[in-house]
C-alpha positions as CSV (number, residue, x, y, z in Angstrom):
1,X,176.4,-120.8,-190.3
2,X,177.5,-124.4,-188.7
3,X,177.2,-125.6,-185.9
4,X,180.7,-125.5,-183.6
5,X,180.9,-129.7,-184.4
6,X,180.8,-129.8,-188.1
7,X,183.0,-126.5,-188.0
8,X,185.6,-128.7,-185.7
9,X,185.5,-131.8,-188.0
10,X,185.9,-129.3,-191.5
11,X,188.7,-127.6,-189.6
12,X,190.6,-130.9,-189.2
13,X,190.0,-132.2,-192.5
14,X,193.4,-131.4,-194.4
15,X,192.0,-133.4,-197.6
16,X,188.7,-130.9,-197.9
17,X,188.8,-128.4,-200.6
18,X,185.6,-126.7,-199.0
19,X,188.2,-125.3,-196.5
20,X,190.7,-122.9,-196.2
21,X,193.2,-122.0,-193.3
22,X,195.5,-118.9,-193.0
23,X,196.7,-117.1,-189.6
24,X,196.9,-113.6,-191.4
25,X,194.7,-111.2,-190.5
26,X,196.1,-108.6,-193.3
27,X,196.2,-110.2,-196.5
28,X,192.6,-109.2,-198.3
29,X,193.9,-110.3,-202.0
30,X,193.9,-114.5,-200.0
31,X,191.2,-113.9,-198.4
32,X,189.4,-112.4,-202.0
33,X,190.8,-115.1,-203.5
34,X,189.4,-117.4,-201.1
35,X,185.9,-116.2,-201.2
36,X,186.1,-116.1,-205.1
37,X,187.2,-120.2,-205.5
38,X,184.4,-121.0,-202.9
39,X,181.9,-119.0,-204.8
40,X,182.5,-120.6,-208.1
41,X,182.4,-124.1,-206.6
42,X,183.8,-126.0,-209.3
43,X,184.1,-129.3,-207.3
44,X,179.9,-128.7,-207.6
45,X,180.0,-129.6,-204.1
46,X,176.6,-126.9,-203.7
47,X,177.5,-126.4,-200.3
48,X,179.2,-123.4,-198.8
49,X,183.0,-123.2,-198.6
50,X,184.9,-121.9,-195.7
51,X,187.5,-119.4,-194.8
52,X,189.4,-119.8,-191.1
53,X,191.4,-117.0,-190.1
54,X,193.5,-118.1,-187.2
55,X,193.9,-121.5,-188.1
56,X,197.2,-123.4,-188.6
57,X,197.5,-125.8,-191.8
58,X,197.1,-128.8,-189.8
59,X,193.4,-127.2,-187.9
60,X,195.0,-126.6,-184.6
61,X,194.3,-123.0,-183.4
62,X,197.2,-120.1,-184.1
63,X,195.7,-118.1,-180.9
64,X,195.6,-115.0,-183.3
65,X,193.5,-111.9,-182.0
66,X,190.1,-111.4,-184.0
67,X,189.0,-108.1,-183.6
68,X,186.5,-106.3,-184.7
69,X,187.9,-104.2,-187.1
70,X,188.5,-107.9,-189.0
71,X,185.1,-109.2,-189.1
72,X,184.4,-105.5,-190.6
73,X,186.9,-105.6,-193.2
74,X,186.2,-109.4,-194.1
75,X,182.2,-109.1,-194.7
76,X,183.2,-105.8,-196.8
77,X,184.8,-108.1,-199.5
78,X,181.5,-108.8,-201.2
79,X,180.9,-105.6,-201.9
80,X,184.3,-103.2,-202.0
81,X,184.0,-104.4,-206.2
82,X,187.2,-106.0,-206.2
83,X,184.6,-109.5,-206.8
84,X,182.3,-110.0,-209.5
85,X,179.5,-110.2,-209.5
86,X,179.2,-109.9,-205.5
87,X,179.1,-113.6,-203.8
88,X,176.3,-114.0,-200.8
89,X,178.9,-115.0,-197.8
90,X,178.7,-114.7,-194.0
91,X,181.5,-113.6,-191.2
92,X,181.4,-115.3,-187.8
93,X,183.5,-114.9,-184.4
94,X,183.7,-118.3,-183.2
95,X,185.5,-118.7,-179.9
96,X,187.6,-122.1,-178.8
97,X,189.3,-123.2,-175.6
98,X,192.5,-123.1,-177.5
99,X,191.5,-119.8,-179.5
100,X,189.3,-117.7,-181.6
101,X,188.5,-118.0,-185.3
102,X,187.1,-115.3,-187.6
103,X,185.0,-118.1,-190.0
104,X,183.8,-116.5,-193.3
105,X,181.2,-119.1,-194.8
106,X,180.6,-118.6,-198.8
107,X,177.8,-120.1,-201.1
108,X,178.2,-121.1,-204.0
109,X,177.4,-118.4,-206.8
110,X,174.3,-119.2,-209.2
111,X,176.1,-117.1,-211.6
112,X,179.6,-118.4,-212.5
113,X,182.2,-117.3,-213.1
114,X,183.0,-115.2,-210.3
115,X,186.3,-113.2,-210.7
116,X,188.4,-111.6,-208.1
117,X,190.1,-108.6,-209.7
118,X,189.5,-109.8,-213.2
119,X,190.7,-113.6,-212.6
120,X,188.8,-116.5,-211.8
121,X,190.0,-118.3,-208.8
122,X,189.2,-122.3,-208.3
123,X,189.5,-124.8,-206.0
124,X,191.8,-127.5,-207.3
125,X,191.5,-130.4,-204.2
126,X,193.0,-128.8,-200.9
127,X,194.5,-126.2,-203.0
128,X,193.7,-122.5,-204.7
129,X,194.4,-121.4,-207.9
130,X,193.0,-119.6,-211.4
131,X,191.2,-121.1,-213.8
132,X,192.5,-122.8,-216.9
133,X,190.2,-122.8,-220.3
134,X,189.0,-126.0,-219.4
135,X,187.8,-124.6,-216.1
136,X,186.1,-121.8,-217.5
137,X,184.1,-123.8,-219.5
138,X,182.9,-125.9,-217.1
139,X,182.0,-122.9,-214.8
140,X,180.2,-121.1,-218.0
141,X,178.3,-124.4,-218.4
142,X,177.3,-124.4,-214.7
143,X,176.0,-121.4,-215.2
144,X,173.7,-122.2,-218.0
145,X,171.8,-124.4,-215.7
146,X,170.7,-122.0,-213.2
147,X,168.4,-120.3,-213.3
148,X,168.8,-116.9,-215.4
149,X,168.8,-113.1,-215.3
150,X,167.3,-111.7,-217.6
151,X,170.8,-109.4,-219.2
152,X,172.2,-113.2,-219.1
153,X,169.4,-114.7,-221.3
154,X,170.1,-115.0,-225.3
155,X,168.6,-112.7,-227.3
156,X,166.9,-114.8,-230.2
157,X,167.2,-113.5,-233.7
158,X,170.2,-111.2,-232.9
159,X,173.4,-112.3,-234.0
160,X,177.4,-111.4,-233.9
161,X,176.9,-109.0,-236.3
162,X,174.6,-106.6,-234.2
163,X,177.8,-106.3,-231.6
164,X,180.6,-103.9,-232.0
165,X,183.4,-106.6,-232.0
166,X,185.9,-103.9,-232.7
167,X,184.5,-101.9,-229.5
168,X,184.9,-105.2,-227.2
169,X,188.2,-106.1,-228.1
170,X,189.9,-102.7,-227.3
171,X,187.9,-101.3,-225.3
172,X,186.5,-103.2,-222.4
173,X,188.7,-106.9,-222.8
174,X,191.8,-105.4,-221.8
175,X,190.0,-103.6,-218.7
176,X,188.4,-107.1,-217.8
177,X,191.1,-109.7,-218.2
178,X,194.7,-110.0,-217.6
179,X,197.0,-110.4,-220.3
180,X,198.6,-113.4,-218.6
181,X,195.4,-114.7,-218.8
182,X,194.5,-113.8,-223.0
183,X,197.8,-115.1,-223.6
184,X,196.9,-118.5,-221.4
185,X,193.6,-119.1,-222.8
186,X,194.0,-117.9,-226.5
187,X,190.4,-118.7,-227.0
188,X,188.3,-117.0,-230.3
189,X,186.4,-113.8,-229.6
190,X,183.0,-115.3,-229.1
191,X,184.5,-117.7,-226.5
192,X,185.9,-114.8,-224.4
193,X,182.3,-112.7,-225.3
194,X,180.8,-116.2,-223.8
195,X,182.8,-115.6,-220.5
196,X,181.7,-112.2,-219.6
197,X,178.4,-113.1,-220.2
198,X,178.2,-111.0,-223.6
199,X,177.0,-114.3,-226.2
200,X,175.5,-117.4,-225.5
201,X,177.4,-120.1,-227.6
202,X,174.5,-122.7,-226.9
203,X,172.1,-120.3,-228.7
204,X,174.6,-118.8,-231.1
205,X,173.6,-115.7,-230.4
206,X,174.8,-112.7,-227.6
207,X,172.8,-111.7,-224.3
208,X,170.7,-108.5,-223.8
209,X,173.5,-108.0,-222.0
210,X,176.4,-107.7,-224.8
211,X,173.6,-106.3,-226.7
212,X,173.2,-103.4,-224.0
213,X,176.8,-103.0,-224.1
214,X,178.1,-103.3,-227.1
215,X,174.9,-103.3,-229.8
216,X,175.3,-101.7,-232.8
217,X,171.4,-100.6,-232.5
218,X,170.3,-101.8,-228.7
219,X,167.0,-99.9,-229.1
220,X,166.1,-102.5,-232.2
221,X,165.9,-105.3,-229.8
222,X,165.2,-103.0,-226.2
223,X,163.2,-100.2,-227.7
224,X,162.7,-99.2,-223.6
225,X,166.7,-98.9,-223.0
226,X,166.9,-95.1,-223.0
227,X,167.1,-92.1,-221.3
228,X,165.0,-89.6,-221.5
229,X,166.2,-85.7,-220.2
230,X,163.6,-82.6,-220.1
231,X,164.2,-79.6,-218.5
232,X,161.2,-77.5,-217.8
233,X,160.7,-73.8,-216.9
234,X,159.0,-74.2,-213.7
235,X,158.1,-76.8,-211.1
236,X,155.0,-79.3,-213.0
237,X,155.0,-81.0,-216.1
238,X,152.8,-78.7,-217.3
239,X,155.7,-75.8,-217.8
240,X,157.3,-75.1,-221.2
241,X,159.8,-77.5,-222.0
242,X,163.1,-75.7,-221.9
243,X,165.3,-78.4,-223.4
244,X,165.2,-82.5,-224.5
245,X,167.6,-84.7,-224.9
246,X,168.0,-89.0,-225.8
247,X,170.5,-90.6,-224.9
248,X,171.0,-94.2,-225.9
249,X,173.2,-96.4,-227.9
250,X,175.8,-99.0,-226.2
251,X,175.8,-98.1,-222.6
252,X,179.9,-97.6,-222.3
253,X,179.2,-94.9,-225.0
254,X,175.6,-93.9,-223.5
255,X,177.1,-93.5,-220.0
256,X,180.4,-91.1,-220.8
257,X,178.2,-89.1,-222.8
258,X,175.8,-88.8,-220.1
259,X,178.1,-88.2,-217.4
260,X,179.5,-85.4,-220.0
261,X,175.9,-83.6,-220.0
262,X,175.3,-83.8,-216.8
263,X,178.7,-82.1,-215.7
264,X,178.5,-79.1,-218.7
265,X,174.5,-78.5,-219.2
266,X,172.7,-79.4,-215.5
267,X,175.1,-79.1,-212.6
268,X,175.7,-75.5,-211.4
269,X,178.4,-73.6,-209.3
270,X,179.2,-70.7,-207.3
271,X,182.0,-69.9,-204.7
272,X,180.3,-68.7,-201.6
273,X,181.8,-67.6,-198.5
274,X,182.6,-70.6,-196.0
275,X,184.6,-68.2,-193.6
276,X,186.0,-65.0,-193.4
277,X,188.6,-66.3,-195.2
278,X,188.1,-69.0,-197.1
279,X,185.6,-70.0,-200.1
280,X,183.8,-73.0,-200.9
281,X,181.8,-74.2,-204.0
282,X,177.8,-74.2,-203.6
283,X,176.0,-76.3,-205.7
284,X,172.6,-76.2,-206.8
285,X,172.4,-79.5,-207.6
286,X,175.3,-82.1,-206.6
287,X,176.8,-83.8,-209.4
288,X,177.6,-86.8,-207.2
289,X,174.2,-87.0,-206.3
290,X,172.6,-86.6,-209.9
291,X,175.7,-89.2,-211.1
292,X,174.7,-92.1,-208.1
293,X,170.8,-91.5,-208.9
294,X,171.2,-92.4,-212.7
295,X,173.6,-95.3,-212.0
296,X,171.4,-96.7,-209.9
297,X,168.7,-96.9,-212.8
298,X,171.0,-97.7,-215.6
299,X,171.8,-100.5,-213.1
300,X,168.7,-101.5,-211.4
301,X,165.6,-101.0,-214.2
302,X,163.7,-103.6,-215.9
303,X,164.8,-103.5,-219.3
304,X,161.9,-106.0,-220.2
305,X,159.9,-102.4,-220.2
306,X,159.3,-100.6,-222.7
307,X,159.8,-97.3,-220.7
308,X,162.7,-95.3,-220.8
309,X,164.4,-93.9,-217.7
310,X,163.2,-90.6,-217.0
311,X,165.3,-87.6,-215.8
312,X,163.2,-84.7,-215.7
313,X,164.7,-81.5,-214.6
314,X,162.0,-78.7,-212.7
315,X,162.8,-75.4,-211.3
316,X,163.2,-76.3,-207.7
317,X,164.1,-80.5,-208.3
318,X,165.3,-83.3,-210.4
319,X,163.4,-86.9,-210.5
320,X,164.8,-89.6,-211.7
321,X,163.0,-92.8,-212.6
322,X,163.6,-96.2,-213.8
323,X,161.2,-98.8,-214.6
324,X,161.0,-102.0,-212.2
325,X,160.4,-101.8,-208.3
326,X,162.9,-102.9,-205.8
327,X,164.5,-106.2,-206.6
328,X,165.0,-109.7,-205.1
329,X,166.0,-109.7,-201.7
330,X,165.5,-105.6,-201.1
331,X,162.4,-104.5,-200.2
332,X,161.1,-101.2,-198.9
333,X,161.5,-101.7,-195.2
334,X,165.4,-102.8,-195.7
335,X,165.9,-100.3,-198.0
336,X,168.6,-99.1,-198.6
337,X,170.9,-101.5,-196.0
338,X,170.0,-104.5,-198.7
339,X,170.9,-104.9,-202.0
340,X,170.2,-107.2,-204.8
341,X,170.8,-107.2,-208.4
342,X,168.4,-107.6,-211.2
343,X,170.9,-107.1,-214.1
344,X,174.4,-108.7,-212.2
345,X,176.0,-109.2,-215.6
346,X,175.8,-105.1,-216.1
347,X,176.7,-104.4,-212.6
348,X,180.2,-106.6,-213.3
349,X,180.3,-104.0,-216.7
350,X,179.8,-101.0,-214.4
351,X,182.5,-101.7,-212.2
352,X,185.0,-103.3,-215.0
353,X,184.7,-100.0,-216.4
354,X,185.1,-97.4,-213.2
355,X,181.4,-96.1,-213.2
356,X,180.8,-97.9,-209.8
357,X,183.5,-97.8,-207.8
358,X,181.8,-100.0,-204.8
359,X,178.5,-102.0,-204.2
360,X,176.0,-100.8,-202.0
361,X,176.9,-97.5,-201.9
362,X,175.1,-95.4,-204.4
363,X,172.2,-94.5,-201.6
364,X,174.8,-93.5,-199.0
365,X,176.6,-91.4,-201.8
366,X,173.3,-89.6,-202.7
367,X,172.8,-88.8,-199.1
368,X,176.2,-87.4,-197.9
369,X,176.7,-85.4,-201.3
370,X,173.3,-83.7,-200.2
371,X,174.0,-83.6,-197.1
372,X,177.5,-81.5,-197.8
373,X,175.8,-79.5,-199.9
374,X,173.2,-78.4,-197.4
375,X,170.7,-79.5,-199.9
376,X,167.5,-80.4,-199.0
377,X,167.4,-84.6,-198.3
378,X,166.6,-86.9,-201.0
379,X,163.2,-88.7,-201.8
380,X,162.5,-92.4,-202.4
381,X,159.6,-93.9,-204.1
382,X,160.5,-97.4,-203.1
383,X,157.3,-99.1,-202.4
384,X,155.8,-98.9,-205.9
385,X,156.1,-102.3,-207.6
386,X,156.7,-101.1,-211.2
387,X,159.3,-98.2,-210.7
388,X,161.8,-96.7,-208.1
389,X,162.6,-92.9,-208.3
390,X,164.2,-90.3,-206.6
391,X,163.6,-86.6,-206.5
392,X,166.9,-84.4,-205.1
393,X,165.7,-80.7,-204.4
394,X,167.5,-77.3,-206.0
395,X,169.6,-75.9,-203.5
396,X,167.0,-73.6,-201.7
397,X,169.7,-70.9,-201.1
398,X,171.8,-71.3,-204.6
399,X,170.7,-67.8,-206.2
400,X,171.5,-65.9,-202.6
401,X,174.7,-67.9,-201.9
402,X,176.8,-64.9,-201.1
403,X,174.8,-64.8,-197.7
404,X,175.7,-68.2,-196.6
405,X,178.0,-68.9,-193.9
């Protein structure tokens, strides 16, 4: 964060268009609109851009109260999944003779373009506003500079043929742009594939990504990007396999079909006795819990690994594991209060389409669906290098639930 000086002199400066002022301390959508323009950085200033909230147009200080309950709600932007993908910003209470200021410093995103509930907010001088065509170029140009995931990258030798063009247009556009903004641009389909990060119009060809989403055949080019489900009679691999399953194909399609199985062939039920008078479902297994575990290795795995993710099912537990470690800037002793993302462009697809609701919160969901439950607490492996997994335990008491209070 700066120091109180150049924070003074940026304050003052009516002409920057690194800085923003408001004295609201209730309107989220400026403020994510704010944060969204600074992230993409289209001025290519590469230096953080800066929200003041309690700070008149012409700098002086509006004497609002800064609370804590602000600074809360501010930092929670990045990751409440209303911005894509996620922007790395800052929240500071800095205190003035005159005043205080809640100062929200943002950097500039190696991965443009950033949207803030599906548009793409600029800076345009002093001034805010969303991103023509021309804009969006620029920004998906920016981008190809930096340096790279890998769902980003171009996958050589594929072409528009192995996407479902059909399956894009009507079935993830409309949840991922506005129609005011379709209408505005009126760009071809690989041009709007280009701006989600779906086809790479340098290489004339689509990202793992698109390919992960919407490939007609994604194992032909990923032969690791599956799941694999057994269910085994007792508690080591060793049992008699009871049942197993595949799932793959485009991972819109993979992941309703999963979330199907999981609901209608693993999760399990009984009404138990909460009170003399009042019932309550038991579960041997939470379906929240089983759900957040495999989102967070569709999300998180390598897909440069031929592995699949596996989802074995035992008499007394479930494990779940996905190739590739802990990523970027989380590591075992900040898990799970860090996060990063090895596949952002599928993390913006996960949230476009309603299967995570909110970032950083697939651990804490896992834990407090146990914890409900009475289920026995969750197990990380999070210090291997070349896999994460999670084992959630049966319900110790689910076949004698009718004793449970």
């Amino acid at each position: 964060m700066i120091n109180q000086d150049e924070l003074r002199r940026l304050l003052m400066d009516s002409e920057s268009d690194r800085v923003e002022r408001t004295i609201s301390t209730k309107n989220t959508d400026k403020f994510g609109e704010a944060i969204c323009a600074f992230a993409n950085d289209l001025p290519n200033n590469n230096q953080p851009g800066y929200l003041f909230i309690g700070a008149n147009d012409d700098g002086s200080i509006a004497g609002v109260s800064i609370t804590d309950q602000l600074l809360q709600n501010l930092a929670a932007i990045r990751t409440d999944g209303n911005i894509v993908p996620p922007p790395a910003l800052s929240v500071q209470k800095v205190s003035f003779e005159q005043g205080d200021l809640a100062v929200v410093e943002v950097q500039p995103h190696h991965l443009p373009p950033v949207r803030y509930k599906q548009q793409i907010w600029i800076r345009n001088g002093p001034r805010r506003a969303t991103a023509g065509e021309a804009e969006e170029r620029i920004l998906n140009e920016k981008r190809s500079h930096y340096a790279r995931s890998f769902d980003t990258l171009p996958c050589r030798g594929s072409s528009l043929a192995d996407l479902s063009q059909a399956f894009f247009r009507t079935t993830y556009l409309p949840l991922a742009i506005t129609d005011e903004e379709l209408i505005a641009n009126g760009r071809v389909l690989v041009e709007q594939m280009a701006s989600l990060k779906f086809y790479d119009l340098t290489a004339g060809s689509p990202t793992f990504a698109g390919l992960l989403v919407f490939g007609t055949n994604p194992l032909y080019f990923l032969p690791g990007a599956y799941i694999q489900f057994v269910q085994f009679a007792g508690d080591s691999l060793s049992s008699d396999v009871v049942n197993e399953t595949l799932f793959s194909g485009p991972l819109i399609t993979l992941l309703s079909d999963l979330d199907s199985f999981v609901k209608n062939q693993v999760v399990h039920q009984r009404p138990v006795g909460a009170s003399y008078l009042r019932e309550q479902q038991l579960f041997d297994f939470p379906y929240i819990a089983i759900r957040e575990s495999l989102m967070n290795a569709l999300l998180h795995r390598d897909y440069q690994s031929n592995s699949p993710i596996r989802f074995y099912q035992f008499s007394d537990r479930i494990e779940i594991q996905n190739p590739g470690g802990l990523f970027g800037a989380a590591r075992p002793e900040n898990f799970p209060k860090v996060n990063d993302y090895r596949n952002p462009a599928l993390a913006e697809v996960m949230k476009v389409t309603g299967y995570v609701n909110r970032f950083n919160r697939g651990i804490s969901r896992i834990q407090t669906a146990l914890e409900t439950n009475k289920s026995p607490a969750p197990v990380f492996e999070k210090d291997q290098p070349t896999y994460f997994g999670v084992t959630l335990y049966r319900h110790p008491d689910y076949e004698n639930a009718d004793l449970l209070q």
